[in-house]
GUNU-485728 format. One line per 8 residues: number of its first residue (from 1); their letters; for each residue x negated, y, z negated of C-alpha. Coordinates in steps of 0.5 Angstrom, whole numbers, plus 500, padded with zeros to 3 digits. Example, Ala and Ser with C-alpha at 12.3 -4.5 7.8 and 13.67 -1.06 7.14 Angstrom:
1 = AS = 475 491 484; 473 498 486
This chain:
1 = XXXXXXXX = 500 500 500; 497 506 502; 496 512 497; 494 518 500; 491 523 497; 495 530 499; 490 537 499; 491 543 496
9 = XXXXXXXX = 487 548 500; 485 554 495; 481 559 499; 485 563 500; 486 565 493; 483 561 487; 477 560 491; 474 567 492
17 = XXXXXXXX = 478 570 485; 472 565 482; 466 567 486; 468 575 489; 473 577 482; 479 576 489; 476 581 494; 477 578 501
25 = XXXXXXXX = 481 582 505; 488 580 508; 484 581 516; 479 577 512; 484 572 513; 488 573 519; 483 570 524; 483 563 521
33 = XXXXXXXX = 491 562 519; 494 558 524; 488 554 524; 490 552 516; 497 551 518; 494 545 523; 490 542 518; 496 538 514
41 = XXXXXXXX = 494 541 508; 500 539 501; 500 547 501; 495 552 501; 495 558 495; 495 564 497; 498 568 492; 499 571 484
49 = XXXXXXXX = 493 570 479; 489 576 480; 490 578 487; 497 582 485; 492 586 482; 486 586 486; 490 589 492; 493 595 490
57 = XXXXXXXX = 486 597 485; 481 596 489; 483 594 496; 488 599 497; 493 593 500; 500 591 498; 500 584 495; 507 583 498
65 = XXXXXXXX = 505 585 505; 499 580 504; 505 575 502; 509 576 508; 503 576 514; 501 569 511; 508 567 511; 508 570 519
73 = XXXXXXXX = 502 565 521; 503 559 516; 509 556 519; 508 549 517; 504 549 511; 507 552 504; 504 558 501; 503 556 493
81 = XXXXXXXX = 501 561 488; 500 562 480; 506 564 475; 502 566 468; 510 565 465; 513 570 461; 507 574 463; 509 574 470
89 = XXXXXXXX = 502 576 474; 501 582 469; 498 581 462; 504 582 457; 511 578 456; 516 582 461; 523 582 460; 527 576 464
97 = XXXXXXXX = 530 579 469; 524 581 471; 521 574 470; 528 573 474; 528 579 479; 520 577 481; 521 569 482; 528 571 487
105 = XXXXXXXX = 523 576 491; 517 571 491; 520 566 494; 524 570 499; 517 574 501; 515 568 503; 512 562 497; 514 556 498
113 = XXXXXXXX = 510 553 491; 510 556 485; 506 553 480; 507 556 473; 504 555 466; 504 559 460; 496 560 456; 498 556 449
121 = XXXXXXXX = 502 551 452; 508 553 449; 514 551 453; 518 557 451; 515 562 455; 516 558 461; 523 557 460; 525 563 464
129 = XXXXXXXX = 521 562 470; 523 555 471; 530 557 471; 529 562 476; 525 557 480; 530 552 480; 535 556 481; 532 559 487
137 = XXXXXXXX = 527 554 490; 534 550 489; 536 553 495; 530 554 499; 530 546 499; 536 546 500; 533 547 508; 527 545 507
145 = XXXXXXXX = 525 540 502; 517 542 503; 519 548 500; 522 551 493; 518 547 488; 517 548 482; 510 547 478; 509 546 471
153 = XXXXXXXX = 502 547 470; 498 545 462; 493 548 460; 488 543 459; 483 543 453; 479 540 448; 481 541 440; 483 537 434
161 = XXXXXXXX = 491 537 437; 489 537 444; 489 529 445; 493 524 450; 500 524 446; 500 531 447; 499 532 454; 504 526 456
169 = XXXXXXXX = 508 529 450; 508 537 453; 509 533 461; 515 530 459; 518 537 456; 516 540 463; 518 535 467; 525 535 464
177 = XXXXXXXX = 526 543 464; 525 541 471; 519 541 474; 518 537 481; 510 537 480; 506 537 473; 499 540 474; 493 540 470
185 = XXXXXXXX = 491 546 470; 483 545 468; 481 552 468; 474 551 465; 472 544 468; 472 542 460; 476 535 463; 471 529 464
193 = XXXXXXXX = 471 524 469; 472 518 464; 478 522 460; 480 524 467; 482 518 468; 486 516 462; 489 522 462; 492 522 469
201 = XXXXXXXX = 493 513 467; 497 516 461; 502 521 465; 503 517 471; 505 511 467; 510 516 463; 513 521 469; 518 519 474
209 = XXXXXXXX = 517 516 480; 518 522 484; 514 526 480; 508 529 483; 502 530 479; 497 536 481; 489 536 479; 487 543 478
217 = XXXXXXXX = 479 543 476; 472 547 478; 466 545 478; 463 549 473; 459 544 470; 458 540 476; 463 534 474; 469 537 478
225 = XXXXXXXX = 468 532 485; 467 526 479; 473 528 476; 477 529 482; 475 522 484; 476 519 477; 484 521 477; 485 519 484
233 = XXXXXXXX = 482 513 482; 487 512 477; 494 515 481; 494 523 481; 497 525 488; 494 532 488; 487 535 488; 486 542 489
241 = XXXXXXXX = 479 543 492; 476 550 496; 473 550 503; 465 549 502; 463 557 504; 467 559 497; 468 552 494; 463 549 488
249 = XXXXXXXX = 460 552 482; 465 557 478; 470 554 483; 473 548 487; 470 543 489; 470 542 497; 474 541 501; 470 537 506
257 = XXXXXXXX = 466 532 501; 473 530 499; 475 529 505; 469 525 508; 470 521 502; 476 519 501; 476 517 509; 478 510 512
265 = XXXXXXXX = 480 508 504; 487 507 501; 486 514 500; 485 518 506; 488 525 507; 489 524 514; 485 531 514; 481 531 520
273 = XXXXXXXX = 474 534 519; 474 537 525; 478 541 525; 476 543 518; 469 546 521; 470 551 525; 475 555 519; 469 553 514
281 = XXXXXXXX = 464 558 520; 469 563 518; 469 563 511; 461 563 511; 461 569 515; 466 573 510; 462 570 504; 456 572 506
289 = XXXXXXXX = 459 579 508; 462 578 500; 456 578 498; 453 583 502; 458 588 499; 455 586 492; 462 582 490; 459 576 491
297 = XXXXXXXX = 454 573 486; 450 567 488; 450 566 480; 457 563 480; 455 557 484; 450 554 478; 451 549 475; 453 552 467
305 = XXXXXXXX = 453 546 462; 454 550 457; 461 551 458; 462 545 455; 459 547 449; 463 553 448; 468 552 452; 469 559 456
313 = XXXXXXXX = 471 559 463; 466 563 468; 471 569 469; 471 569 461; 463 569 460; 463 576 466; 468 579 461; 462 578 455
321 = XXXXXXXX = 457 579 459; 460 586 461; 463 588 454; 456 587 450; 452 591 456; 457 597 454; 456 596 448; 449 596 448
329 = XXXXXXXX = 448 589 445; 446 583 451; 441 581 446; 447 578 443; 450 574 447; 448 567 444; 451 570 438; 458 571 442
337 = XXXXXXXX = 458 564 445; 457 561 438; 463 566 435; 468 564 441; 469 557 437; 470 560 431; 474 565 433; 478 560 437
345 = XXXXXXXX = 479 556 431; 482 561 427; 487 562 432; 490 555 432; 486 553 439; 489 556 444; 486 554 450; 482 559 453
353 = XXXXXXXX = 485 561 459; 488 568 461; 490 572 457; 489 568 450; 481 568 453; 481 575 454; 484 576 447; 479 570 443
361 = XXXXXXXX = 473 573 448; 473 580 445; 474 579 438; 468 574 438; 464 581 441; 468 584 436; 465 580 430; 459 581 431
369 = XXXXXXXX = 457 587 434; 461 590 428; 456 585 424; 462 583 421; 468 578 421; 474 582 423; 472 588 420; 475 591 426
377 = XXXXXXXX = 481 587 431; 484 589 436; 492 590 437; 492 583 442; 489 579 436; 493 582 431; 499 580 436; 496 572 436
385 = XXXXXXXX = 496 572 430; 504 574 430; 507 569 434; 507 575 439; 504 570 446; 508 565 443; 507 558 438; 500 557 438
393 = XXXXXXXX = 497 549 438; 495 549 430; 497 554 424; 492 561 423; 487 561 419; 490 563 413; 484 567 410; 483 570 416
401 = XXXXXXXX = 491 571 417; 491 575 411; 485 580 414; 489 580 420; 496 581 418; 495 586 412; 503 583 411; 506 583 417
409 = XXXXXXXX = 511 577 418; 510 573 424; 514 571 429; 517 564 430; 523 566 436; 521 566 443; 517 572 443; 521 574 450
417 = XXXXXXXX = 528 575 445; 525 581 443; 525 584 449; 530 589 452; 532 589 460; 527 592 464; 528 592 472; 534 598 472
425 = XXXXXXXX = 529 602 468; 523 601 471; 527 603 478; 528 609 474; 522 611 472; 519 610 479; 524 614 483; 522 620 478
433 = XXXXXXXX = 514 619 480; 517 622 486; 515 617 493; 522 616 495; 528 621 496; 534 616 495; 534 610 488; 536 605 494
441 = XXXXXXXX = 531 607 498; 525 604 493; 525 597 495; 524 591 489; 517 589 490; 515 596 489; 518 596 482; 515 589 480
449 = XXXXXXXX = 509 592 482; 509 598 478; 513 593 472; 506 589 472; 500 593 473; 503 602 472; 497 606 473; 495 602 479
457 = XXXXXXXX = 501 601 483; 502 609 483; 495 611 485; 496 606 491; 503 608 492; 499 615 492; 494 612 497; 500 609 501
465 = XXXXXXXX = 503 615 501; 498 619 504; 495 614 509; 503 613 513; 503 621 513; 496 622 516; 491 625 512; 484 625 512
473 = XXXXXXXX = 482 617 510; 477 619 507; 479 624 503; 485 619 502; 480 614 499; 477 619 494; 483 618 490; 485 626 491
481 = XXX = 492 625 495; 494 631 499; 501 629 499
């Protein structure tokens, strides 16, 4: 019986977010879109994660428009993309219409796949978008049943609770909010081949039939091809991997070695190498002009073995490294690796992954630049603490609570519960910036963007608005807007 192994193509997405902080253009990608769509790919991700930033802050690009010209050359092949839950693609819970508003136009600007996860694994904060996955993925289904899935996605790590009961436990949970696909989402490439195995085994023997499961991991620590390998061994019927110009190191593995060897065995893809190729030719020019334009630091594609000891994601360790220089402290940066465990057990072991990375990342720079423990926390912290991104793995510290805390009572309701409507005020709020003459004039995704990221889209909404009416580019580009 055949078991062929279905690809996830990231390089239009994950793959440069890992090695370029999501800087190819969308005319990067134009030129080699309809050759994609005939290589037979499950999906390719194109979408959500940072690229809904990215493209209006420093690309000057609309992230919707970029949806809708993939979806214009990718007819066969769905678009995936990233959900963070009730985070949506910002960094704070947002109300659930606009969970349910952001969902309605993703898949109706084009997405056919929509993998969600919450960073603490808790499935009250992903309840809201798999509602509206299934609601309106259901109907896009319903024509196309390549189309209109939903994706749960866990996010995998080590500590004391993270073991396999749990994992299989919380698949279930997703599965029966009515999840298609279950991912392992394997952000910092923690997953080990052996226990990849055992995990893959376990899920696959308590989901059902039709259930997909889904592996996400990197090769951060140079295990990601043995791992992927060890998964399909044991049943996973997706892996996600990156074409080789942006594939290894802090990103996937290839794509090509994938393909190479698993054919002619039980789990051949069905890919043709040859068509591969000259879409990688492509992709090497672009990366190599990434680099060029100082995006791309050839670092990322090193082994680190360290994330295994400290467990933190290569986005997570830039991060680090940025906040000591500032502060003037990049002797201190084995200090801060070792910090990250402790503040991330006094936490209750959130997996590290966005935003409850950035959260656990900075407090360990905090710690020891202020030479000592929680002198001083920042408000995202104290908000952890609170319950307020949702229930953590295991209970706070309770010495380090009381520090934290100073009194305040946690949370224990679905933190999105506190959280009044917030489209129609938005919109509101937008028409009053002045862009648009008529409320019905300004279009959903204009005011989705400015509910993520405000600041952001209104200077690109600026800069728009000077480009369609003509002025000098370059004075457009300064950020000084003439209109």
């Amino acid at each position: 019986m055949s078991k062929k192994v279905l690809i996830m193509d990231t390089i239009l997405r994950d793959a440069h977010q890992s090695h370029a902080a999501t800087r190819m253009r969308t005319e990067q990608m134009i030129p080699v879109l309809a050759q994609l769509d005939e290589v037979g790919y499950y999906s390719l991700e194109g979408w959500g994660g940072a690229t809904f930033d990215t493209c209006m802050r420093f690309l000057n690009e609309d992230p919707w428009e970029r949806l809708r010209t993939l979806r214009t050359y990718l007819k066969k092949t769905p678009i995936q993309m990233l959900l963070r839950g009730q985070n949506l693609l910002g960094y704070r819970n947002y109300a659930d219409d606009l969970v349910d508003k952001l969902v309605e136009k993703c898949f109706e600007n084009g997405i056919g796949v929509i993998r969600v996860f919450d960073a603490l694994n808790d499935p009250r904060n992903i309840e809201a978008s798999m509602k509206a996955i299934k609601k309106y993925g259901g109907q896009l289904r319903a024509t196309d049943p390549a189309r209109g899935i939903a994706e749960a996605a866990i996010s995998y790590t080590t500590s004391p609770v993270h073991t396999l009961e749990y994992f299989v436990k919380l698949a279930k949970t997703y599965e029966d909010m009515g999840a298609d696909n279950i991912c392992i989402k394997d952000m910092a490439n923690l997953l080990l081949p052996f226990d990849a195995y055992k995990l893959v085994s376990a899920l696959k023997k308590s989901l059902r039939p039709e259930t997909k499961l889904h592996l996400h991991t990197h090769n951060t620590t140079g295990t990601g091809d043995m791992v992927n390998l060890m998964a399909i061994e044991a049943g996973v019927d997706i892996v996600d991997t990156a074409l080789s110009p942006l594939a290894n190191g802090t990103s996937q593995p290839a794509t090509e070695s994938l393909v190479a060897t698993l054919r002619g065995t039980e789990y051949d893809t069905g890919i043709d190498l040859n068509k591969l190729i000259p879409i990688a030719e492509h992709f090497k020019k672009v990366a190599s002009q990434l680099e060029k334009d100082g995006s791309l630091n050839p670092k990322v594609r090193q082994v680190d073995v360290k994330t295994l000891i400290y467990q933190v994601p290569g986005g997570m360790l830039s991060n680090l490294m940025n906040q000591l220089k500032k502060a003037g402290k990049e002797d201190k940066l084995s200090e801060v690796l070792a910090e990250v465990p402790n503040v991330r057990r006094d936490c209750g072991y959130p997996p590290l992954v966005t935003p409850s990375s950035q959260i656990v990342g900075t407090q360990a720079v905090m710690n020891v630049v202020m030479g000592e423990r929680y002198k001083m926390v920042t408000k995202e912290t104290k908000d952890l603490f609170a319950g307020k991104y949702g229930q953590l793995p295991m209970p706070v510290d309770k010495d380090v609570a009381e520090k934290v805390l100073k009194g305040e009572k946690p949370i224990t309701h679905r933190p999105a519960d506190d959280l009044a409507p917030e489209f129609d005020r938005l919109k509101e709020e937008l028409f009053q910036k002045g862009f648009y003459a008529q409320r019905e004039d300004i279009p959903d995704e204009d005011v989705l963007s400015y509910a993520s990221f405000p600041e952001v889209a209104e200077n690109f909404f600026k800069w728009r608005k000077a480009s369609r009416e003509g002025v000098d580019m370059d004075m457009a580009k300064t950020g000084v807007y003439p209109v």
